[in-house]
mmCIF file as gemmi writes it, N, C-alpha and C atoms, coordinates in Angstrom:
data_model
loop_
_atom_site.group_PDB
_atom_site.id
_atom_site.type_symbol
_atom_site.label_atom_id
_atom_site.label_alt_id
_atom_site.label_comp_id
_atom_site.label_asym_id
_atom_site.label_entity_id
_atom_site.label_seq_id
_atom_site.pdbx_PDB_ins_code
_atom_site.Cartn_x
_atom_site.Cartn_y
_atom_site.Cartn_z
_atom_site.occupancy
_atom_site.B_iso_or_equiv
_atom_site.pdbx_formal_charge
_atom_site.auth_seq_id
_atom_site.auth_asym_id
_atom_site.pdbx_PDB_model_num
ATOM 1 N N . UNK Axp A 1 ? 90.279 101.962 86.404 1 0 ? 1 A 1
ATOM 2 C CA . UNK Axp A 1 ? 89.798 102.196 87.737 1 0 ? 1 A 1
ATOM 3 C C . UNK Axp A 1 ? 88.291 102.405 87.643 1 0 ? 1 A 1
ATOM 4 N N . UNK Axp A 2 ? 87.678 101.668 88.451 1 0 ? 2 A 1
ATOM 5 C CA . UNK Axp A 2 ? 86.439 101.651 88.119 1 0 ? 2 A 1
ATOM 6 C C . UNK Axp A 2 ? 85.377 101.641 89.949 1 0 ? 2 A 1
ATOM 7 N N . UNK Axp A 3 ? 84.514 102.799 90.183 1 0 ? 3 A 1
ATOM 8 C CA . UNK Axp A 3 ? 83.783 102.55 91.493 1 0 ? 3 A 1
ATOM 9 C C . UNK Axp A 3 ? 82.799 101.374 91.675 1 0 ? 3 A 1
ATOM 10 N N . UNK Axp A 4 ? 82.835 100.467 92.733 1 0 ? 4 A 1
ATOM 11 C CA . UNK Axp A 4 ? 82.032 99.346 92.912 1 0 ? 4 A 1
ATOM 12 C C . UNK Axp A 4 ? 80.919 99.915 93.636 1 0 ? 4 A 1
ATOM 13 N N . UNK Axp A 5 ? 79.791 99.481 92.931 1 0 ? 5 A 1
ATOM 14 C CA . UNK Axp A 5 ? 78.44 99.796 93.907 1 0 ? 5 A 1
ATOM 15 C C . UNK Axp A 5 ? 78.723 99.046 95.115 1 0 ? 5 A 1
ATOM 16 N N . UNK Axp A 6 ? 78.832 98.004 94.95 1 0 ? 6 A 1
ATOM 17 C CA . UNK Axp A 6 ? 79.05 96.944 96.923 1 0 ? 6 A 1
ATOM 18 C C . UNK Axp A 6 ? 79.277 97.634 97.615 1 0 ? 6 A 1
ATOM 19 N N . UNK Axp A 7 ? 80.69 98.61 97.673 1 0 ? 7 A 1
ATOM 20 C CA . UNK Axp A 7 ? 81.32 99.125 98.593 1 0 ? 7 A 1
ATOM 21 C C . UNK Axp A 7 ? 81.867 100.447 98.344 1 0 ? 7 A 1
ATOM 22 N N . UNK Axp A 8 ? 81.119 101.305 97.219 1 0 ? 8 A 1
ATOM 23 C CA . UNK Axp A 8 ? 81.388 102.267 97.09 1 0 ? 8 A 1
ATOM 24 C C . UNK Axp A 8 ? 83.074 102.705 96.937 1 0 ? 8 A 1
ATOM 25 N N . UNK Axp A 9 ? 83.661 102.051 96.475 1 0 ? 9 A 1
ATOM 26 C CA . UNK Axp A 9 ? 85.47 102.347 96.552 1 0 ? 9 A 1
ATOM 27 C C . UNK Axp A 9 ? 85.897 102.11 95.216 1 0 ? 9 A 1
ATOM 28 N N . UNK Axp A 10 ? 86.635 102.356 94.859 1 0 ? 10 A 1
ATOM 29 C CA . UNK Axp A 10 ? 87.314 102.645 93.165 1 0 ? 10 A 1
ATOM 30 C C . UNK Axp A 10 ? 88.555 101.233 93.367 1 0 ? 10 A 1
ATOM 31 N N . UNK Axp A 11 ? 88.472 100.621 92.134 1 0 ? 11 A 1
ATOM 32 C CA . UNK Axp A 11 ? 89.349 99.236 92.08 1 0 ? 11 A 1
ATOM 33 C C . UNK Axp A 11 ? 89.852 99.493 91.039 1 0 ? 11 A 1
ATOM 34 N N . UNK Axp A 12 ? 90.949 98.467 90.754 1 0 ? 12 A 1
ATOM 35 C CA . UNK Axp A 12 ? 91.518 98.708 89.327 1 0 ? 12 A 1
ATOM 36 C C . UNK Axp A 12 ? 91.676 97.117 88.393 1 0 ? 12 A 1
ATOM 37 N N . UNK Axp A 13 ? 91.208 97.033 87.572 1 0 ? 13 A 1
ATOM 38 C CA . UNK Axp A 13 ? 90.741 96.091 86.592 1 0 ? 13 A 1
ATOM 39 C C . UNK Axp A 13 ? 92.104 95.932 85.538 1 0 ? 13 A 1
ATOM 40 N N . UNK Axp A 14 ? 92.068 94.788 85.165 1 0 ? 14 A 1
ATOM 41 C CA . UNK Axp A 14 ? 93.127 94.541 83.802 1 0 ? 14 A 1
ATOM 42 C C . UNK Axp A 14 ? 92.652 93.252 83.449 1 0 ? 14 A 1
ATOM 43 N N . UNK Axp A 15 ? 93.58 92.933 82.048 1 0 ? 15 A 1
ATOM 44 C CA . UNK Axp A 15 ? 92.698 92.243 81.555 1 0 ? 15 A 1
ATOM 45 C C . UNK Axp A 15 ? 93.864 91.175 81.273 1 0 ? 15 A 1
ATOM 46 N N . UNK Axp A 16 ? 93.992 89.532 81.108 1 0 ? 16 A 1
ATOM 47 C CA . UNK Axp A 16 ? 95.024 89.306 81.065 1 0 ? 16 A 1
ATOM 48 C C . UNK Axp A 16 ? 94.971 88.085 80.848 1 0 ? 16 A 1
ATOM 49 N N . UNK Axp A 17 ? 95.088 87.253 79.83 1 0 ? 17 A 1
ATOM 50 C CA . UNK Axp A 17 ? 94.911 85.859 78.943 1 0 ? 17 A 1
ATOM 51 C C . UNK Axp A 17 ? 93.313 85.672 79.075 1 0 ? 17 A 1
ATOM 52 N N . UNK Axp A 18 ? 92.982 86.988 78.311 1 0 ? 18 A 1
ATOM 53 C CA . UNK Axp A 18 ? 91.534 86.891 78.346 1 0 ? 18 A 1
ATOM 54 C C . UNK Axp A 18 ? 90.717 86.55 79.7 1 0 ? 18 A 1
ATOM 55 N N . UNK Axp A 19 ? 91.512 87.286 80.604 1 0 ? 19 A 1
ATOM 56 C CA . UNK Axp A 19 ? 90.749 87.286 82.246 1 0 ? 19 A 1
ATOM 57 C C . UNK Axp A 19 ? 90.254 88.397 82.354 1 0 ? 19 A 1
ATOM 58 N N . UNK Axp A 20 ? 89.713 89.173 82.908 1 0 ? 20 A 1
ATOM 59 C CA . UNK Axp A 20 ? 89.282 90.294 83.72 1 0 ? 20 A 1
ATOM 60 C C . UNK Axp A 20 ? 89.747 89.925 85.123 1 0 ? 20 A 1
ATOM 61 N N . UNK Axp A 21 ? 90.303 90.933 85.637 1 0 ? 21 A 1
ATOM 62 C CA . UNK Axp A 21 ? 90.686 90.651 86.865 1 0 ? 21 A 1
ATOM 63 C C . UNK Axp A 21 ? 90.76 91.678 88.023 1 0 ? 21 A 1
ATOM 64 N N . UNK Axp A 22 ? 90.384 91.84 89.294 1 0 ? 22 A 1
ATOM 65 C CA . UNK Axp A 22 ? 90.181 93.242 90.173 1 0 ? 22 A 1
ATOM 66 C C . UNK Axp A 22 ? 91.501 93.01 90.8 1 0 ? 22 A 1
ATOM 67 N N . UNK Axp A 23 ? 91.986 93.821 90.476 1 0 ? 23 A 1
ATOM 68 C CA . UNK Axp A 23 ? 93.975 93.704 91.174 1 0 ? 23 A 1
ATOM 69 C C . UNK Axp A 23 ? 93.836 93.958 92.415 1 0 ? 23 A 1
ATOM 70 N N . UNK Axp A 24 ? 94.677 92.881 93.711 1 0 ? 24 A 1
ATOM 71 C CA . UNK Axp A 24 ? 94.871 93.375 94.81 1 0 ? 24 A 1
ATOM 72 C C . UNK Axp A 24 ? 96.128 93.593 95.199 1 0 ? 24 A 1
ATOM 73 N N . UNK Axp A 25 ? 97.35 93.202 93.975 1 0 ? 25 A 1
ATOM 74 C CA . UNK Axp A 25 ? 98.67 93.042 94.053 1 0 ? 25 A 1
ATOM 75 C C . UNK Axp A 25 ? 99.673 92.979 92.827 1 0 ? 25 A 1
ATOM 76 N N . UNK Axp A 26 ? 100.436 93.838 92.445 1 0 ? 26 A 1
ATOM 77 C CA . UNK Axp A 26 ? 101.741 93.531 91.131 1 0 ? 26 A 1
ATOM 78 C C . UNK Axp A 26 ? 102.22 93.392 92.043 1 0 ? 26 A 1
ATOM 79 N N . UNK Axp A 27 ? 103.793 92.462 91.552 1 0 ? 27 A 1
ATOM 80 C CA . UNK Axp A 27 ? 105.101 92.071 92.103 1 0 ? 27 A 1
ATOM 81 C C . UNK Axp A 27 ? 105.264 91.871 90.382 1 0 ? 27 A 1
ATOM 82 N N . UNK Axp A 28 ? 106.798 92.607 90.516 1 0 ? 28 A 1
ATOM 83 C CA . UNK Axp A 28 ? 107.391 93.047 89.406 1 0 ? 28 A 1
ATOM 84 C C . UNK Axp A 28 ? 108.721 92.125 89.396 1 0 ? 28 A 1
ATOM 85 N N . UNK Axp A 29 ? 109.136 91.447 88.738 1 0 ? 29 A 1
ATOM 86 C CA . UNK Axp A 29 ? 110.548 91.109 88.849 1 0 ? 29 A 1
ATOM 87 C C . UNK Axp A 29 ? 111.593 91.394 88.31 1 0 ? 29 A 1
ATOM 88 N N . UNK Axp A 30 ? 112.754 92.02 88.946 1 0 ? 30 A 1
ATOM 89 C CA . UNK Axp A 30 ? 113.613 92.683 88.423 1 0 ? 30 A 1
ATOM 90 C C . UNK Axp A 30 ? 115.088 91.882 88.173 1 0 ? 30 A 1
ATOM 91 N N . UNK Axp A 31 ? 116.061 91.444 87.555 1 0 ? 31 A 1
ATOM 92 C CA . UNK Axp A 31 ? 117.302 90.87 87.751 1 0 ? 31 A 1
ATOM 93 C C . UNK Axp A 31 ? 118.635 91.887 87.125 1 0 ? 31 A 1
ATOM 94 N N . UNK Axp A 32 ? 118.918 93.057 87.351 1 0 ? 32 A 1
ATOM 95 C CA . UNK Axp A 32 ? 120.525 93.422 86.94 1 0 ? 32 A 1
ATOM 96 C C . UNK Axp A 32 ? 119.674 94.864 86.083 1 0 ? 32 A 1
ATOM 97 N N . UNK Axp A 33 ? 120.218 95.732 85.109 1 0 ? 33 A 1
ATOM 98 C CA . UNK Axp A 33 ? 119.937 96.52 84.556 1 0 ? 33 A 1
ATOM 99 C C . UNK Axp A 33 ? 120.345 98.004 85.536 1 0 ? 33 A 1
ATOM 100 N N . UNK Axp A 34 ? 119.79 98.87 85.024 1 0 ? 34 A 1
ATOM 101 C CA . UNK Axp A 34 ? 120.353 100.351 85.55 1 0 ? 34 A 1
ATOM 102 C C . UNK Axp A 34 ? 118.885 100.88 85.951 1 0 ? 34 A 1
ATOM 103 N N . UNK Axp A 35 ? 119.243 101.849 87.098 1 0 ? 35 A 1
ATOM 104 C CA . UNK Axp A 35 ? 118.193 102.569 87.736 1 0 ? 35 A 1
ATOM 105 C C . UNK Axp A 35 ? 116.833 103.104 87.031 1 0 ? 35 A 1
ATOM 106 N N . UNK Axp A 36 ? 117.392 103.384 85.797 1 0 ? 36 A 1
ATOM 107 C CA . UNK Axp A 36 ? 115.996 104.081 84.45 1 0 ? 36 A 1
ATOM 108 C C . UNK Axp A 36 ? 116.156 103.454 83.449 1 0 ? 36 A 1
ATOM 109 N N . UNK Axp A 37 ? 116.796 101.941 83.554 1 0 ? 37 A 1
ATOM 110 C CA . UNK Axp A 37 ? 116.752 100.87 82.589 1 0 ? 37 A 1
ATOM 111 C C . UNK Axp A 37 ? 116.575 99.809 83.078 1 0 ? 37 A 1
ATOM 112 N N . UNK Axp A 38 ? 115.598 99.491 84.398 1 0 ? 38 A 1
ATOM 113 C CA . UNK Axp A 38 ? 115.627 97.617 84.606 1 0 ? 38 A 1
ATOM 114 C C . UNK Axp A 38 ? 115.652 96.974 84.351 1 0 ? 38 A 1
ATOM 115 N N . UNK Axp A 39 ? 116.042 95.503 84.284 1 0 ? 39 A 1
ATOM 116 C CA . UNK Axp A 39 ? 115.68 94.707 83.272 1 0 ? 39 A 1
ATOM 117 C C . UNK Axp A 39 ? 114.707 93.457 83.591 1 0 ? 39 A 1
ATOM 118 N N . UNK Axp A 40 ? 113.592 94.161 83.381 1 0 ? 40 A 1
ATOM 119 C CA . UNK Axp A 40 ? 112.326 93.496 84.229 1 0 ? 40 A 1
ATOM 120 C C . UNK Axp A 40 ? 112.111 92.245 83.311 1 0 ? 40 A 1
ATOM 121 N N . UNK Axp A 41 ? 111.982 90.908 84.091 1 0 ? 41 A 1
ATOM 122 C CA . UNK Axp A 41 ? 112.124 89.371 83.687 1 0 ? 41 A 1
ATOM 123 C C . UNK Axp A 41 ? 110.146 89.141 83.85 1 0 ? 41 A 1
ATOM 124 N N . UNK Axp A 42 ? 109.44 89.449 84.206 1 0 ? 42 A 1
ATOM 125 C CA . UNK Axp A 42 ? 108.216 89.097 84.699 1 0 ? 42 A 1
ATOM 126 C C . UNK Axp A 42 ? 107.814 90.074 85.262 1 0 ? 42 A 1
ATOM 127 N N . UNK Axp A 43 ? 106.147 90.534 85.249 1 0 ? 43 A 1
ATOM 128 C CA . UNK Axp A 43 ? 105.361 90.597 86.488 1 0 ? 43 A 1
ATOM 129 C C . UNK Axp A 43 ? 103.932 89.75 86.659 1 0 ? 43 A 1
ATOM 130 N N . UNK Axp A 44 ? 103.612 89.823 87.796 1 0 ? 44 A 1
ATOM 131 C CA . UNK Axp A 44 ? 102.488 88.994 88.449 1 0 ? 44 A 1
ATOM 132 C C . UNK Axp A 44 ? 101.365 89.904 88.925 1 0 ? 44 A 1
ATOM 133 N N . UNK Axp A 45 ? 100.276 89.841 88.388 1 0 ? 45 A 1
ATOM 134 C CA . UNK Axp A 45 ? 99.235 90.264 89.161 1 0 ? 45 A 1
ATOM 135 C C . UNK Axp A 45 ? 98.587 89.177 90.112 1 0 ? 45 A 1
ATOM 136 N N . UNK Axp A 46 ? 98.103 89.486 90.596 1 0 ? 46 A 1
ATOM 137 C CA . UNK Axp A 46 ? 97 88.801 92.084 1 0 ? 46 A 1
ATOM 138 C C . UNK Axp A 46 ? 96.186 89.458 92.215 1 0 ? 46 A 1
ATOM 139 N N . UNK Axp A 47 ? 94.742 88.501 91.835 1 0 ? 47 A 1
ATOM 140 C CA . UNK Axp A 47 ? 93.52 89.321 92.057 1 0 ? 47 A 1
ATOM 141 C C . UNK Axp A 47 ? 92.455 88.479 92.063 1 0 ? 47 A 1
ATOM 142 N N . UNK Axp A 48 ? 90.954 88.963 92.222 1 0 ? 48 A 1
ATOM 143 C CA . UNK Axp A 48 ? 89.875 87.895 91.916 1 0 ? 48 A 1
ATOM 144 C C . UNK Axp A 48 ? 89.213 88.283 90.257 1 0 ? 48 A 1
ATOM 145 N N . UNK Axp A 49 ? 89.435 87.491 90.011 1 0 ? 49 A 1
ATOM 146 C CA . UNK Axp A 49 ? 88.787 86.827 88.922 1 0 ? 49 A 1
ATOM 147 C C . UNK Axp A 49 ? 87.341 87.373 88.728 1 0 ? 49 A 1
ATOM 148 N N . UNK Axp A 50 ? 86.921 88.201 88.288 1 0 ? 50 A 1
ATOM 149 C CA . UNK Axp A 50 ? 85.547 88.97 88.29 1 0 ? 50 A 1
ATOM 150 C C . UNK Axp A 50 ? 84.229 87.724 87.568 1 0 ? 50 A 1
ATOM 151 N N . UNK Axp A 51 ? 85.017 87.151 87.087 1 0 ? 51 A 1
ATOM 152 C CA . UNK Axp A 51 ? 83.479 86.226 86.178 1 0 ? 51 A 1
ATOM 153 C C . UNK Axp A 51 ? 83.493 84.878 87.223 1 0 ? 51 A 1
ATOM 154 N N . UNK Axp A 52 ? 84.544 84.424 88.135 1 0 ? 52 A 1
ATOM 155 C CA . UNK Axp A 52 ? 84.137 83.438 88.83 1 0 ? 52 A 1
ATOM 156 C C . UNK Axp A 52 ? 83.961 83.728 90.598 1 0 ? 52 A 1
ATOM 157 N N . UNK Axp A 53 ? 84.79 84.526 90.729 1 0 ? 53 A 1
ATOM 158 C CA . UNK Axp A 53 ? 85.119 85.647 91.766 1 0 ? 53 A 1
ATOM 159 C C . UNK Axp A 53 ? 86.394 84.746 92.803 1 0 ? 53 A 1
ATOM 160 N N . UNK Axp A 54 ? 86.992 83.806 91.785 1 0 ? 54 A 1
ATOM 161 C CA . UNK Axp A 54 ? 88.121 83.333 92.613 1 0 ? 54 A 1
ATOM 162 C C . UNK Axp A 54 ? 89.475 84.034 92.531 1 0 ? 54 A 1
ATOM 163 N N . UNK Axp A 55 ? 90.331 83.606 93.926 1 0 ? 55 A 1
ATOM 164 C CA . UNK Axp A 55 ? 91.588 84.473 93.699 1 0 ? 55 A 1
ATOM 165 C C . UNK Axp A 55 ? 92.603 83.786 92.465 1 0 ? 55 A 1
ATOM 166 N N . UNK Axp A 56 ? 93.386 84.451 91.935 1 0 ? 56 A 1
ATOM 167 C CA . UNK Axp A 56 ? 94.132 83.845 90.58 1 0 ? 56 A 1
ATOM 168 C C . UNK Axp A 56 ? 95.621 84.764 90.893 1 0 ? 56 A 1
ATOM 169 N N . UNK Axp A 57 ? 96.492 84 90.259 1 0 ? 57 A 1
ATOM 170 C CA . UNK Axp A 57 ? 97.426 84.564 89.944 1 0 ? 57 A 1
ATOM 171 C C . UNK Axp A 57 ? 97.729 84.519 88.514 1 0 ? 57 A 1
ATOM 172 N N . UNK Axp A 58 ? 98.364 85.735 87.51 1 0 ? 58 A 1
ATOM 173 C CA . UNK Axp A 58 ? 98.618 85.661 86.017 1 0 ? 58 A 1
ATOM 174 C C . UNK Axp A 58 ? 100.063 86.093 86.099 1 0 ? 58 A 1
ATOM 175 N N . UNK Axp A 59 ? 100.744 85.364 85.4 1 0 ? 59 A 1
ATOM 176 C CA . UNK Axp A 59 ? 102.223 86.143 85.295 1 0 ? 59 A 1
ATOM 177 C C . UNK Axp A 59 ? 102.591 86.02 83.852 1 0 ? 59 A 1
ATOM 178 N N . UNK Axp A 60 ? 103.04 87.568 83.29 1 0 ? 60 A 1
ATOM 179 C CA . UNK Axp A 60 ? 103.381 88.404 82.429 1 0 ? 60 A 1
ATOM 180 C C . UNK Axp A 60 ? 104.517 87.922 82.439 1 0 ? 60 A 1
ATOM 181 N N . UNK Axp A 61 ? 105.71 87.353 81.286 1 0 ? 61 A 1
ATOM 182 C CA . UNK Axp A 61 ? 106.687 87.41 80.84 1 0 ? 61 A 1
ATOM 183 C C . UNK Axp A 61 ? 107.178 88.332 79.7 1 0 ? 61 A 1
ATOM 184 N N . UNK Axp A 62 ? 107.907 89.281 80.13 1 0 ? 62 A 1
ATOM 185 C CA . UNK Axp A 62 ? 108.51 90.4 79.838 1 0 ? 62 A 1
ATOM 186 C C . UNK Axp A 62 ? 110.111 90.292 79.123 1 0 ? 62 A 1
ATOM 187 N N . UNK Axp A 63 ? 110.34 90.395 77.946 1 0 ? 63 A 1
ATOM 188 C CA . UNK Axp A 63 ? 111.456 90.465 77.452 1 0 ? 63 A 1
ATOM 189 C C . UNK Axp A 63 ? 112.292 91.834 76.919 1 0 ? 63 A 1
């Protein structure tokens, strides 16, 4: 989490096939598993791309 001079507001950054990226969205994907055991198949961030400033999507495959 990091404050932007532009707009004075705190964002949150990750980093992800060697992207940097300002998150505006996870979606997590879940299929079957137990309440404090999911069995999460993927997640997706959505964000802009800080070195080109385009929007991107990256999706995490989770085993």
């Amino acid at each position: 989490m990091k404050k932007i001079d532009s707009d004075q507001k705190y964002h949150v950054f990750v980093s992800v096939n060697q992207k940097k990226i300002q998150v505006e969205k996870i979606f997590v994907r879940i299929e079957g598993g137990f309440f404090w055991l999911p069995n999460v198949k993927y997640a997706e961030v959505t964000g802009i791309e800080t070195s080109s400033n385009k929007i991107i999507t990256e999706r995490m495959l989770l085993k």
